[in-house]
Biotite code that builds the C-alpha atoms (Angstrom):
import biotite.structure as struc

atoms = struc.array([
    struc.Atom([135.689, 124.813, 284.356], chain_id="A", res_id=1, res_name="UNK", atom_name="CA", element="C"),
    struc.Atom([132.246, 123.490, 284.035], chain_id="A", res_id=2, res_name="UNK", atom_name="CA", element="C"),
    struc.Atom([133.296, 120.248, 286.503], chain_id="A", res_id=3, res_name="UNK", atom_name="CA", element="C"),
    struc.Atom([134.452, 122.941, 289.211], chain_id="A", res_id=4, res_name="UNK", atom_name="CA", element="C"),
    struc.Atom([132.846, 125.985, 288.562], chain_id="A", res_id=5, res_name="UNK", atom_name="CA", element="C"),
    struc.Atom([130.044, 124.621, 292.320], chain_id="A", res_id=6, res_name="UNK", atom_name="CA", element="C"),
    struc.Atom([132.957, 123.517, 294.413], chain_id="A", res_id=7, res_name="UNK", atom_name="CA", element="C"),
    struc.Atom([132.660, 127.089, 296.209], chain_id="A", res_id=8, res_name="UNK", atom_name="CA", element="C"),
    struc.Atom([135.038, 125.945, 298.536], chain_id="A", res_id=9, res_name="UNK", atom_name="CA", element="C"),
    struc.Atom([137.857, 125.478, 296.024], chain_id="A", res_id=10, res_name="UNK", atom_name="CA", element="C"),
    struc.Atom([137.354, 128.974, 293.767], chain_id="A", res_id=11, res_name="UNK", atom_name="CA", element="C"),
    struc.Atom([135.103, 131.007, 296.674], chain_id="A", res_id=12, res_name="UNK", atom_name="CA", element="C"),
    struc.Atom([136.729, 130.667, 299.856], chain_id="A", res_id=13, res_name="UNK", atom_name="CA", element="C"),
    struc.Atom([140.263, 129.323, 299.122], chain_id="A", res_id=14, res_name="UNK", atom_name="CA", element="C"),
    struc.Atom([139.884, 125.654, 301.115], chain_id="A", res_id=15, res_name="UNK", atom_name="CA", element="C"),
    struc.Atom([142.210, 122.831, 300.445], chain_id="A", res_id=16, res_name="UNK", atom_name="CA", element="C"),
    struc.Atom([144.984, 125.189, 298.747], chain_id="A", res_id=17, res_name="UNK", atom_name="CA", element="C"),
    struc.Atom([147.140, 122.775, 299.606], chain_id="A", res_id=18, res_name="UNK", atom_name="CA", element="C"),
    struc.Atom([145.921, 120.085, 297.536], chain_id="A", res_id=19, res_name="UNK", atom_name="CA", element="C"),
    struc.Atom([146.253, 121.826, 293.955], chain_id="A", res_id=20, res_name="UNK", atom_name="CA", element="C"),
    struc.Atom([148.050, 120.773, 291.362], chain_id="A", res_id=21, res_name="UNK", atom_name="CA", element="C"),
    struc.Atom([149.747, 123.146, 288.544], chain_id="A", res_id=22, res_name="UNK", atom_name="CA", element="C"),
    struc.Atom([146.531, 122.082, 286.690], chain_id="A", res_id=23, res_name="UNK", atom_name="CA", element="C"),
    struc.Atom([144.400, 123.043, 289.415], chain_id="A", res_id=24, res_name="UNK", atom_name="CA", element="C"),
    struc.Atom([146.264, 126.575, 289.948], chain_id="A", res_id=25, res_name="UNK", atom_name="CA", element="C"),
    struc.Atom([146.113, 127.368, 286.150], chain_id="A", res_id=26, res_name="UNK", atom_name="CA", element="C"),
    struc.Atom([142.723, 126.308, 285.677], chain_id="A", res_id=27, res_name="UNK", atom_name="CA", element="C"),
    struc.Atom([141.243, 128.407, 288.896], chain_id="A", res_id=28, res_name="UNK", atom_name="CA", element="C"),
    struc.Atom([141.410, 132.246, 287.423], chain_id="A", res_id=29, res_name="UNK", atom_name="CA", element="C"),
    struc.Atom([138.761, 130.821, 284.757], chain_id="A", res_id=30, res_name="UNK", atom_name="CA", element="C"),
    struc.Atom([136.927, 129.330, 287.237], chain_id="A", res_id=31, res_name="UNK", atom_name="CA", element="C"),
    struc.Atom([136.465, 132.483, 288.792], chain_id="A", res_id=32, res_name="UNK", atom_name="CA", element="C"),
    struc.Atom([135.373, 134.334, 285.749], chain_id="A", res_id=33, res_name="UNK", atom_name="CA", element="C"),
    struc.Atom([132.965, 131.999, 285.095], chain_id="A", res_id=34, res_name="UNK", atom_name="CA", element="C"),
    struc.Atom([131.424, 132.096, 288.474], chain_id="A", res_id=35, res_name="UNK", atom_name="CA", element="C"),
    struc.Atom([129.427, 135.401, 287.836], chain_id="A", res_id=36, res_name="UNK", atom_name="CA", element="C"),
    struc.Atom([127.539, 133.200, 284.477], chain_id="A", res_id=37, res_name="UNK", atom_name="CA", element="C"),
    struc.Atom([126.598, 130.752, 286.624], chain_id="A", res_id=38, res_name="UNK", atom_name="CA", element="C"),
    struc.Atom([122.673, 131.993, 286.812], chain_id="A", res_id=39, res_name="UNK", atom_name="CA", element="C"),
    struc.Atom([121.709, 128.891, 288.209], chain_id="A", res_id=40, res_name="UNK", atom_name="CA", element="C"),
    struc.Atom([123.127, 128.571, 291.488], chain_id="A", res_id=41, res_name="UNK", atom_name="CA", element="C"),
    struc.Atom([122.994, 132.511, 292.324], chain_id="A", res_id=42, res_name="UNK", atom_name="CA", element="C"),
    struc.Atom([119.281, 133.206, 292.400], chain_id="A", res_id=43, res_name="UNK", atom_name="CA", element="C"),
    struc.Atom([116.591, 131.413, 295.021], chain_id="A", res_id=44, res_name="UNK", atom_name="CA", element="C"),
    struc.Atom([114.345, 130.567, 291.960], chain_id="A", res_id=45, res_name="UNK", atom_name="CA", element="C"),
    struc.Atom([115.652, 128.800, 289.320], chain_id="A", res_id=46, res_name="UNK", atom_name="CA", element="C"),
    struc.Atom([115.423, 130.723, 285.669], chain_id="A", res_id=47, res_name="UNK", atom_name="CA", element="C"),
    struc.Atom([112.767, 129.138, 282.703], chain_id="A", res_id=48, res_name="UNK", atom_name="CA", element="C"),
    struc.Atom([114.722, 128.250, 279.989], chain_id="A", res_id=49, res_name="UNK", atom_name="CA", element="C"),
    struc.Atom([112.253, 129.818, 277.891], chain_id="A", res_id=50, res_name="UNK", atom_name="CA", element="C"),
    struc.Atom([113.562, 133.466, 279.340], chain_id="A", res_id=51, res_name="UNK", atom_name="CA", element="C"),
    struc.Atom([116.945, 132.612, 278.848], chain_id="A", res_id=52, res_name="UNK", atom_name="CA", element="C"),
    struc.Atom([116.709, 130.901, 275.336], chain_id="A", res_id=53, res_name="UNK", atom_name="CA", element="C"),
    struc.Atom([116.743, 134.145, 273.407], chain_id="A", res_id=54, res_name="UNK", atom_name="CA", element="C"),
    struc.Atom([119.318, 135.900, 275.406], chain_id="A", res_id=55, res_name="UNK", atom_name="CA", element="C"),
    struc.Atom([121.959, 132.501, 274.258], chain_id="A", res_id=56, res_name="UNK", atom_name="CA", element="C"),
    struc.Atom([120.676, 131.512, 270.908], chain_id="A", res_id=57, res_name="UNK", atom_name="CA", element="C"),
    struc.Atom([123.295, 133.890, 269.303], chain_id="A", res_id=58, res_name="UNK", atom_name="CA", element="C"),
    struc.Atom([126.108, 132.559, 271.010], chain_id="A", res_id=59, res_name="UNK", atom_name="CA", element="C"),
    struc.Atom([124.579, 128.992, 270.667], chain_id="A", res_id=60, res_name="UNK", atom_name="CA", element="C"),
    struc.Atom([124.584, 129.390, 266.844], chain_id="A", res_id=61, res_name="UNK", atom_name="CA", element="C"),
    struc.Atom([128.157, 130.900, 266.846], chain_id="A", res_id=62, res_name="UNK", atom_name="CA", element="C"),
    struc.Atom([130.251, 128.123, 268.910], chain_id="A", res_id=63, res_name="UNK", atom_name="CA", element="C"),
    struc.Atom([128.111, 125.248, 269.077], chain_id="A", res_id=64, res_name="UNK", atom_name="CA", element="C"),
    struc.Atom([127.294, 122.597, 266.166], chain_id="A", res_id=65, res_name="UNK", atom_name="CA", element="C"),
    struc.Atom([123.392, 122.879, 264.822], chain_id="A", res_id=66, res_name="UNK", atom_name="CA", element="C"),
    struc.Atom([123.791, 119.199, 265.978], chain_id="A", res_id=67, res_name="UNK", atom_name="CA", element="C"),
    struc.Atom([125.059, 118.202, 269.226], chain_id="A", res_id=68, res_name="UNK", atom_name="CA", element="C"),
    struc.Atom([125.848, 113.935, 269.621], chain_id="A", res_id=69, res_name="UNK", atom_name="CA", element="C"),
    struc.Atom([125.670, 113.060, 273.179], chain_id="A", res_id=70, res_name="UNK", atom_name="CA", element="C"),
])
């Protein structure tokens, strides 16, 4: 999801149908869900971290490790 959630073309406007795979076809419902979270890409400014910090620390704590190892 998160490698295809900006290829609008693929999820948005249905281009290059013919080039999915079962993978690709299963995968695309969640990549349309996701599309509405995607603050980043749907407003002209981008948002400070600092105002969205407090709105994801909850869910951060819940599914995410206290340490991440990159």
């Amino acid at each position: 999801m998160i490698r295809f959630h900006s290829f609008c073309a693929w999820h948005c406007e249905g281009a290059d149908d013919y080039l999915l795979d079962g993978t690709d076809c299963a995968m695309l419902p969640g990549v349309r869900k996701f599309n509405p979270y995607d603050l980043c890409s749907k407003r002209p400014v981008r948002p400070r971290l600092v105002d969205l910090k407090p709105r994801y620390e909850d869910l951060m704590a819940k599914y995410l490790p206290a340490t991440v190892r990159f």
